[in-house]
C-alpha positions as CSV (number, residue, x, y, z in Angstrom):
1,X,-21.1,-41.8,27.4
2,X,-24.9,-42.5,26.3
3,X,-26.6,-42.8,23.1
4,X,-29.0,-39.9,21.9
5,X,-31.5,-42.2,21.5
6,X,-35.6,-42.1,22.0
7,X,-37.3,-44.0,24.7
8,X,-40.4,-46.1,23.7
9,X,-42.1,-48.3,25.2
10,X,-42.7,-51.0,21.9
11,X,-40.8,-54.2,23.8
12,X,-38.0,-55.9,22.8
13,X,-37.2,-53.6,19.6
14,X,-40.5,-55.9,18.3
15,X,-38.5,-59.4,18.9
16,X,-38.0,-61.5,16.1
17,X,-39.2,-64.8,15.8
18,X,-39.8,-67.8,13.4
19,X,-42.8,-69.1,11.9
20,X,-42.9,-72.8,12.7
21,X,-45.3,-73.6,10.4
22,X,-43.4,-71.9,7.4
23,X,-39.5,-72.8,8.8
24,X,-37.9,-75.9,7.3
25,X,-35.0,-76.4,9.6
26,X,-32.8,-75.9,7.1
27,X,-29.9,-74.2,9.4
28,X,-28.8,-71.2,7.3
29,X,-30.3,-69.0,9.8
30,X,-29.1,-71.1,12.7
31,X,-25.3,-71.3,10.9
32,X,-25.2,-67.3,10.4
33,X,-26.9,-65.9,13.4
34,X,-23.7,-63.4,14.6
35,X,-24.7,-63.7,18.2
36,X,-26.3,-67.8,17.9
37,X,-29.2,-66.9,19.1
38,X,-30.8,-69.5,16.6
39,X,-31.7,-72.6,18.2
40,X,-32.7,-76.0,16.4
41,X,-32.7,-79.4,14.6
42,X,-32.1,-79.6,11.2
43,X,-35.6,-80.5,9.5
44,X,-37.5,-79.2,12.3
45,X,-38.5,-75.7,13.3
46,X,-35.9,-73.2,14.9
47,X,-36.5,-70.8,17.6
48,X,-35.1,-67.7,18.6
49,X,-33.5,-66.7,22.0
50,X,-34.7,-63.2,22.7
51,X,-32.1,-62.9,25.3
52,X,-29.3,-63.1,23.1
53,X,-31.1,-62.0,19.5
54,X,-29.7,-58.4,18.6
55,X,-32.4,-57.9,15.9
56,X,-29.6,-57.2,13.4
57,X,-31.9,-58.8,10.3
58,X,-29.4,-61.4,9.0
59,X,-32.0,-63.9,9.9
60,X,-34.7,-61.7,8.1
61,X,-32.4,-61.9,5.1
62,X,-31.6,-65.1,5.0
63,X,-34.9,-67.3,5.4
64,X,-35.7,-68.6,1.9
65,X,-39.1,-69.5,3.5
66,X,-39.9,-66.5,5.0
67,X,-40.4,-67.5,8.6
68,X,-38.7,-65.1,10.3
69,X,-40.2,-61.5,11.4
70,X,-40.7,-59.3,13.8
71,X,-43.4,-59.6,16.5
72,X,-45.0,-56.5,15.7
73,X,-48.7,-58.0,17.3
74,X,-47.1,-59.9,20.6
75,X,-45.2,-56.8,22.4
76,X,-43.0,-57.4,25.5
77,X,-43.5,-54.8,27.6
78,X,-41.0,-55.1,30.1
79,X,-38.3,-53.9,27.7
80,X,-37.3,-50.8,26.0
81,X,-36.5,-50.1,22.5
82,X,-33.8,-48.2,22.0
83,X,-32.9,-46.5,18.9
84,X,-29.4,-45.0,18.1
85,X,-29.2,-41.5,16.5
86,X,-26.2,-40.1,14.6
87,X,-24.3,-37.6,16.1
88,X,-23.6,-35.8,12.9
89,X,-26.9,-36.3,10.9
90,X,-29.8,-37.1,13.1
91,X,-30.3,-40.7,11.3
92,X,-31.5,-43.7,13.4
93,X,-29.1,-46.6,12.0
94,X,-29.3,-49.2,14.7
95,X,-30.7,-50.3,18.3
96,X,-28.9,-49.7,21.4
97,X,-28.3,-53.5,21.8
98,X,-26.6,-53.6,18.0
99,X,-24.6,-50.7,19.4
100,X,-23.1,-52.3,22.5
101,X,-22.5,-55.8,20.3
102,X,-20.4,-54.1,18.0
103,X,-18.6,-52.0,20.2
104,X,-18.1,-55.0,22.1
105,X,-16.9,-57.3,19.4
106,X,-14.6,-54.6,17.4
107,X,-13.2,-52.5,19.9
108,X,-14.3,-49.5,18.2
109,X,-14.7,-46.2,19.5
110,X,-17.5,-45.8,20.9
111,X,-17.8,-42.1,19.4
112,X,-17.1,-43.5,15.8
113,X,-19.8,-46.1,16.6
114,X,-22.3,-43.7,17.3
115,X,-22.2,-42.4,13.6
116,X,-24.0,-44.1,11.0
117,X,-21.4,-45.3,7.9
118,X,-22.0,-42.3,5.9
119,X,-20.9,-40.2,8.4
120,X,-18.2,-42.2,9.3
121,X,-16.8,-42.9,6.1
122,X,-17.0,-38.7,6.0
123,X,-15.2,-38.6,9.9
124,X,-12.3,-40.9,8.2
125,X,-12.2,-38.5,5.2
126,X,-11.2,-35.9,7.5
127,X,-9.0,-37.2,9.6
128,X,-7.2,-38.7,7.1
129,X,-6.9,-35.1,5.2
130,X,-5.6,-33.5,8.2
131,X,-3.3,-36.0,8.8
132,X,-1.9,-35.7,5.5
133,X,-0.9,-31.9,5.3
């Protein structure tokens, strides 16, 4: 089963990379990177491993300096960018790649994984109903 997703050509879902001149080393990004694609000494500037970097924004979040963003101005164009579309509602909630981590790492359904939470928490309502009468 495939995504509904849209096919354009804007590189790797505009990589995400860090700012050596504003990063401090300080790790947190490094230390909560779900897929440790953060590279680096403490104190020194970190660097991001597009091959492994899902571009779920923890990163983005995180950085107290504001060194990490996405490389809207440098585009790969050797990769796709691949948004996910709910199934129920038409809203794009993640990339393909976040997709496949998740699914990967949870065991969820890949159906229930293609609806964004609103829609899933709705999915879950339902079941749940019918299961109770």
């Amino acid at each position: 089963m495939s995504a509904k997703a849209g096919q354009v050509d804007v590189g790797n879902d505009y990589p995400f990379y860090i700012n050596a001149e504003l990063c401090k080393g300080c790790g947190l990004c490094l230390k909560r990177c779900p897929v440790d694609s953060i590279n680096g000494n403490k104190k020194e500037p970190h660097v991001i491993d597009q091959d492994k970097c899902i571009q779920c924004g923890v990163c983005i979040k995180l950085c107290k300096f504001n060194a990490v963003k996405p490389d809207t101005e440098r585009i790969i164009l050797n990769k796709n960018f691949t948004p996910v579309i709910c199934e129920h509602c038409g809203v794009t909630f993640a990339t393909q790649k976040q997709l496949e981590y998740i699914v990967s790492r949870t065991g969820i359904d890949y159906y229930e994984a293609m609806l964004c939470k609103d829609c899933r928490k709705k999915n879950m309502a339902v079941q749940i109903s019918q299961f109770a009468h």
